[in-house]
Steps between C-alpha positions, in 0.01 A plus 500: 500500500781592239489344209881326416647550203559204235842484375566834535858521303363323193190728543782791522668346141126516373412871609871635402449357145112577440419820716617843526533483878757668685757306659345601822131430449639130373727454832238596744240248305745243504672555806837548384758797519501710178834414430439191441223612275756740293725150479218321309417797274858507402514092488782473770231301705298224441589428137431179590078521636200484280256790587192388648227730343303604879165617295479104396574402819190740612739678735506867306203637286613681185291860644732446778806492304412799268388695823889450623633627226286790453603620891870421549446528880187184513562212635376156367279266689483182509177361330224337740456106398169353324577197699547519863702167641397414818821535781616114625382451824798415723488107546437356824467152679369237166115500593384110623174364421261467821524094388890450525586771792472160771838353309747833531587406878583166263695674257676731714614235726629319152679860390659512851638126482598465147620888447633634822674740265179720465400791642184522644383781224581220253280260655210775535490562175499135394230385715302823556574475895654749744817526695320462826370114360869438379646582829253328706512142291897527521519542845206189533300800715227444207096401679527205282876422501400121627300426217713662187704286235711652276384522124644626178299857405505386136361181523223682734435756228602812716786600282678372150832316458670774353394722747679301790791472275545840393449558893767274594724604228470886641588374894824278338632779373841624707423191687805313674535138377426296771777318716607130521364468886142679352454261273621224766791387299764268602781548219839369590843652468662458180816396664256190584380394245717565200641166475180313640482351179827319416481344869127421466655310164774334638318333787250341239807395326629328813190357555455315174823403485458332813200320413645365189810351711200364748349318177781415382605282790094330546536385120864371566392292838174357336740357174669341791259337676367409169820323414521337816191314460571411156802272656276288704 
């Protein structure tokens, strides 16, 4: 496999300034056109990058630089590392210990409840499951549908919180907000209820004043009676 280049204009900068390369030899190393090359050398071009020495760096020996410029017409190679960095595998479903693989049908049915928004690939890479699972406990066709209660994947271990969240964060995105009948809403107009206030007011004024008048009229008849009794 080819060996890629580190920074190739500020190793350009670096070879213009130190070597006696020709413009060519330093393109075809860096993978640039010579023009640009001739731009450098006469500082219309990247006046503002640091050169980045490559024999430092371990991508160029210093034999191989005075070989190029010895033969005008050799081409540089790139190095081979000391170090070789193992490629990333590509990820797949999160792996599940044998211990908690009986609580995904759990968590799943808890992902499809409380996140309808995600897609199944979402969930299979939360809970180390597959799309065949997902589709079988959403659709209740599951061999142990009967028996299955939902339960949160973090509390069960299979996942962390900010897992699910950065998972429901990614599904939200470009997301419609939901309506008023979705979430089961029962707004009224505004045209009903923009004065509900000053009549709601009103009435409790009428009210009290009503049952100070009704007071009013038991105190006066008991002073009566009171009186009356006093004469005999």
């Amino acid at each position: 496999m080819a060996q890629t280049l580190l920074m190739p204009k500020a190793t350009a900068v670096w070879l213009v300034d130190n070597t006696a390369l020709s413009f060519d030899q330093i393109a075809q190393f860096c993978k640039m056109h010579p023009l640009e090359i001739k731009a450098i050398a006469d500082g219309e071009a990247a006046t503002g990058i640091k050169g980045l020495d490559p024999i430092s760096t371990g991508q160029l020996s210093r034999d191989e630089i005075a070989r190029a410029e010895k033969d005008i017409n050799y081409k540089l190679k790139v190095s081979e590392p000391k170090v070789r960095v193992p490629e990333s595998k590509r990820r797949g479903p999160r792996y599940t210990p044998v211990s908690k693989r009986q609580d995904r049908p759990n968590a799943i049915l808890w992902l499809v409840r409380n996140h309808p928004e995600l897609k199944d690939t979402q969930i299979s890479r939360l809970v180390g499951t597959t799309k065949s699972t997902i589709e079988q406990i959403r659709e209740r066709t599951h061999w142990n549908s009967t028996n299955l209660a939902p339960m949160d994947p973090v509390t069960l271990g299979l996942c962390s919180q900010i897992d699910l969240d950065m998972e429901v964060e990614k599904a939200s995105k470009g997301r419609p907000l939901p309506t008023a009948a979705e979430l089961g809403a029962t707004l009224q107009a505004a045209s009903a209820t923009e004065h509900l206030d000053f009549y709601a007011q009103e009435e409790e004024k009428e009210i009290d004043a009503n049952a100070v008048f009704a007071k009013l009229k038991s105190l006066s008849s008991d002073r009566k009676t009171d009186e009356e009794d006093d004469q005999y």
